[in-house]
C-alpha positions in Angstrom: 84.6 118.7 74.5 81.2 117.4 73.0 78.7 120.3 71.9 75.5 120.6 74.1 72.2 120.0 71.5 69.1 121.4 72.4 67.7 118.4 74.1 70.5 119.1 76.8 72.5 116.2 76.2 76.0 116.5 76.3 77.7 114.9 72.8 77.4 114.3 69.4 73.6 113.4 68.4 73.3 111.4 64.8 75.8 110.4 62.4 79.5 110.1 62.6 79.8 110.5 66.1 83.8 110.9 67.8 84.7 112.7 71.3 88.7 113.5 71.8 90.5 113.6 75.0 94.0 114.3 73.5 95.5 110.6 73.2 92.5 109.0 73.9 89.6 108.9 71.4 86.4 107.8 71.3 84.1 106.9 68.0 80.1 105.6 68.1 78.5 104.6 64.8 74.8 104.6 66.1 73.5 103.3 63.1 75.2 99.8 63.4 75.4 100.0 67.4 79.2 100.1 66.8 81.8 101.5 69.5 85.5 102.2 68.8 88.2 103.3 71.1 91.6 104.5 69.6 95.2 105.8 71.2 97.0 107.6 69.2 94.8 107.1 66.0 95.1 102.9 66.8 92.1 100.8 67.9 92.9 99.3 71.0 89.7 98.2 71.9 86.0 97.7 69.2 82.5 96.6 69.9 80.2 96.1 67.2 76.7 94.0 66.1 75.5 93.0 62.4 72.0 93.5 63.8 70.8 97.0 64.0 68.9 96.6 67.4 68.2 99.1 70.7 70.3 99.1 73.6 69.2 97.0 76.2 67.1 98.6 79.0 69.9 99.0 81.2 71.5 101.2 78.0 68.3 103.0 77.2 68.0 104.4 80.7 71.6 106.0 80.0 73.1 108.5 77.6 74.7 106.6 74.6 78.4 106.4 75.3 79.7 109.4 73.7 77.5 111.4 76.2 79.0 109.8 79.2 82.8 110.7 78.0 83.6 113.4 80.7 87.4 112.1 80.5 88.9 109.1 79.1 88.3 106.5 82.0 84.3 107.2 82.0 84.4 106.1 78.2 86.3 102.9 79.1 83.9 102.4 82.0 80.6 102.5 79.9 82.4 100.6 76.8 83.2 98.0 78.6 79.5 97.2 79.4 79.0 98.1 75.9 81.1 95.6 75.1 80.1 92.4 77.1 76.4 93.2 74.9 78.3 93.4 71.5 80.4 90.2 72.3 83.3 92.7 71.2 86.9 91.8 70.0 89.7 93.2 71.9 92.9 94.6 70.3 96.6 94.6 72.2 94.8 92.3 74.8 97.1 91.7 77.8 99.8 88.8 77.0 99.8 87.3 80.6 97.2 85.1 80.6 94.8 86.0 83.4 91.7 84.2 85.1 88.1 84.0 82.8 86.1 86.1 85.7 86.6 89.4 87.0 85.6 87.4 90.5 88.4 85.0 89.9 91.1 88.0 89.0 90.2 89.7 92.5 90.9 86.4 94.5 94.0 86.3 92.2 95.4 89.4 93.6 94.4 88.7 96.8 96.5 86.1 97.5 99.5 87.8 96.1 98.8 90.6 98.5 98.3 88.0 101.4 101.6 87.1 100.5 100.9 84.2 98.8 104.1 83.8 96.5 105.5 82.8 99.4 103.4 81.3 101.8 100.0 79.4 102.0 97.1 81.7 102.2 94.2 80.5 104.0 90.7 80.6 102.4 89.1 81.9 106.1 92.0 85.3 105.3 90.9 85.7 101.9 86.8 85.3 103.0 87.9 88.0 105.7 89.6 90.3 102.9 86.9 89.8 100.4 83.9 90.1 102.3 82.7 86.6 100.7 81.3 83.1 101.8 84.0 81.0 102.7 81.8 78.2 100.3 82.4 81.0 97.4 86.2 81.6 97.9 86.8 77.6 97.8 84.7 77.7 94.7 87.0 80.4 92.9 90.2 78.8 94.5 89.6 75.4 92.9 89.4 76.8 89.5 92.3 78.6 89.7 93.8 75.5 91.0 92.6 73.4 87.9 93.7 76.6 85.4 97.4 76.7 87.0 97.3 79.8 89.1 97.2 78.2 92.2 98.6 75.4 94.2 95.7 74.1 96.9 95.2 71.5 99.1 91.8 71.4 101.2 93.0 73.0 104.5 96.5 74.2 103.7 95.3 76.7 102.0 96.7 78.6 98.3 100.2 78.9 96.9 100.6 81.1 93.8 102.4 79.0 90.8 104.3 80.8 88.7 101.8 81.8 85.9 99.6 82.9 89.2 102.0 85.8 90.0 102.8 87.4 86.8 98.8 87.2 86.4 98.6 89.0 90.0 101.2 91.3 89.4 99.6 92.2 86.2 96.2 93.1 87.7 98.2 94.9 90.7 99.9 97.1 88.5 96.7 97.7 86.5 95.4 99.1 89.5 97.8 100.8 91.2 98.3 102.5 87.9 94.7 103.3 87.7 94.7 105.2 90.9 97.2 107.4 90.2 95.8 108.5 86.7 92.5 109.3 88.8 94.1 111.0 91.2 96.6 112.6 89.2 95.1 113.2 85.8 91.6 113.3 86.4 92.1 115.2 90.1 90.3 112.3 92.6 90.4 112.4 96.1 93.1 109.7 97.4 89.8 107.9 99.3 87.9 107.6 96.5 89.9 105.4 94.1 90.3 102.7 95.0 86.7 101.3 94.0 87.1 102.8 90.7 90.4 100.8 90.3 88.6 97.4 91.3 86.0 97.8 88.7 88.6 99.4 85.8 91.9 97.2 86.9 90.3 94.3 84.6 89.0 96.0 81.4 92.3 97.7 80.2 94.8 96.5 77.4 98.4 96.5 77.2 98.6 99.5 74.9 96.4 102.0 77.3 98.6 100.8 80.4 101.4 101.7 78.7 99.5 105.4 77.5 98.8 105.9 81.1 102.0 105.1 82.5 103.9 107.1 79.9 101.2 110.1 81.0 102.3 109.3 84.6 106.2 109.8 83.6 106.2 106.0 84.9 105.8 106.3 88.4 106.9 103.8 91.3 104.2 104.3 93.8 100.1 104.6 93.7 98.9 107.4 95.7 98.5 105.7 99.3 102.6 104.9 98.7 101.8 101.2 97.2 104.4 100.6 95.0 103.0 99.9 91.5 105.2 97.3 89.9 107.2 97.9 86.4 106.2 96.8 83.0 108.8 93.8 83.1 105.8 92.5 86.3 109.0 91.7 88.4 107.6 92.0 91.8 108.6 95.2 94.1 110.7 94.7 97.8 109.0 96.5 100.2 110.9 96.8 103.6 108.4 99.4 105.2 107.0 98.2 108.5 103.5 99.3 110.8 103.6 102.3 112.6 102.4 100.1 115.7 106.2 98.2 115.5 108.3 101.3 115.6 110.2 101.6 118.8 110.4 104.6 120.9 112.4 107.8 119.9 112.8 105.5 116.5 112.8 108.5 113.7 110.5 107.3 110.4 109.1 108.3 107.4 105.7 107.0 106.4 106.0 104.9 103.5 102.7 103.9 102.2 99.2 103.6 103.8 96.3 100.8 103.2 93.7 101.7 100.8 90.7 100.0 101.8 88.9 102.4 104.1 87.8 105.4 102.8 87.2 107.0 106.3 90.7 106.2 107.7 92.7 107.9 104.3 90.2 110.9 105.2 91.3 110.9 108.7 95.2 110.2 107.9 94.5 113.5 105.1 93.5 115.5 108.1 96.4 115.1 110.3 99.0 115.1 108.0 100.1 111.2 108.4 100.5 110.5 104.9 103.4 109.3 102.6 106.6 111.5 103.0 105.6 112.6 106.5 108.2 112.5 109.0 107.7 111.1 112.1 108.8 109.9 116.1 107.5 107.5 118.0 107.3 109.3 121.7 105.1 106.6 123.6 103.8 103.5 123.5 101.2 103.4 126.0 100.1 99.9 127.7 97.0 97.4 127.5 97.0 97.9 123.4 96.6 101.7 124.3 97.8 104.4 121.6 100.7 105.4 120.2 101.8 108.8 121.2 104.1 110.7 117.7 105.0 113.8 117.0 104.0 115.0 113.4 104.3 118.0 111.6 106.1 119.7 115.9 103.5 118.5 117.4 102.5 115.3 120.1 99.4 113.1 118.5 97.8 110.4 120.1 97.3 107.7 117.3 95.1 104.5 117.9 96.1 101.3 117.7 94.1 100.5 114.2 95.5 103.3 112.4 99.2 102.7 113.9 98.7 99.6 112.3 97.5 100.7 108.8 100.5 102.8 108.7 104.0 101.4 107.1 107.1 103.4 107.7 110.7 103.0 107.2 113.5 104.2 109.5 114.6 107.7 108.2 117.5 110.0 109.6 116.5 112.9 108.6 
């Protein structure tokens, strides 16, 4: 790790300055404002200016970058800011062409998630999912329309293209991957990635993806059970089903969970429901009532909005 200086800051002061994180290394040349970030001794990603200037303020209230490199995925984080300021080159940049704006990306992947390769999604769904003004998400979805990601017509709603899902699967597997390096490698909580993942998913080459999923042994599944597609971006079946469909006395294993709300992977942490667990459905009561399971020997009332944000398969063991 970095030495501690007198002043208290954590990394290299002056000079040649270079933090390691086994594979991952990271190099700041304060003098000419330059950043460098190298994988196994390649540059994958370089920010650099001709003008020795300061930081902007938002940079001068911070540590330089070096002193922010608690593990690898910090240093990505800060460099990629670093980089928007340096207008930096990136090496090994992703071959599937993907939308200009991180905004645009997000709705990308939505829509693939809504099942979109497949069907029409509506924009009022993917305001809903985003939290955004149904004005804004008809914005974004008309330039993806006129860059070839989409196919919309004004109340039918958006159809991926072809170009549309490899560019979805790519920023799905970005952060899916993501996830379980944090969680994994760098020792997260599973309810407090996801976040992360949105803000990292977009910054990352093909070179570190392939780093992190050769660090990962290459899994097949994010750490809520989401399968995390391979490196080929051929899409993954998935024929787990809601909790809240499982018929009585039906024996199931839980599959994968949704990601979105912190306080419901808490509370699915706390009783056990999580990917792998084995479970019955013992009652369905009426009027949209609970589900009553057993989990782990024992009967658990589970509420309708969890038994829904549960997927399980049929198991017979």
């Amino acid at each position: 790790m970095a030495s501690k200086s007198a002043s208290g800051k954590t990394g290299p002061q002056f000079g040649f300055e270079s933090v390691n994180f086994g594979f991952f290394r990271t190099t700041y040349f304060p003098g000419s404002h330059s950043v460098k970030i190298l994988i196994d001794g390649d540059p994958v990603a370089e920010a650099f200016s001709t003008v020795s200037k300061s930081p902007p303020a938002r940079f001068s209230r911070a540590p330089a970058p070096t002193y922010l490199a608690a593990d690898a995925f910090h240093s990505l984080y800060w460099c990629k800011y670093f980089f928007a300021w340096e207008k930096a080159t990136t090496v090994n940049a992703p071959s599937t062409r993907l939308p200009a704006s991180h905004a645009d990306q997000d709705q990308l992947r939505e829509i693939y998630l809504a099942g979109g390769e497949e069907t029409r999604v509506r924009m009022g769904k993917l305001s809903e999912i985003l939290s955004c003004p149904p004005a804004s998400v008809t914005a974004a979805i008309k330039r993806l329309h006129e860059a070839g990601f989409v196919q919309y017509e004004p109340y039918q709603g958006a159809l991926l293209t072809a170009a549309g899902a490899e560019a979805a699967v790519e920023l799905v597997r970005h952060h899916r991957l993501i996830e379980r390096f944090l969680v994994q490698i760098l020792g997260y909580d599973w309810d407090d990635v996801h976040e992360e993942a949105d803000r990292l998913e977009h910054a990352i080459s093909e070179k570190l993806e392939g780093k992190i999923a050769d660090i990962l042994s290459n899994p097949t599944a994010d750490p809520h059970g989401e399968p995390i597609p391979g490196a080929d971006l051929q899409a993954v079946a998935d024929e787990s089903y809601a909790l809240a469909e499982a018929e009585v006395s039906e024996r199931l294993k839980v599959v994968r969970v949704h990601d979105r709300d912190p306080e419901l992977l808490k509370y699915l942490a706390e009783i056990g429901l999580v990917p792998g667990a084995r479970v019955r459905v013992l009652e369905h009561l009426p009027f949209e009532g609970p589900l009553v399971i057993s989990l782990g020997g024992k009967s658990l009332p589970v509420g309708l909005p969890v038994a829904e944000a549960v997927f399980v398969n049929s198991s017979s063991g």
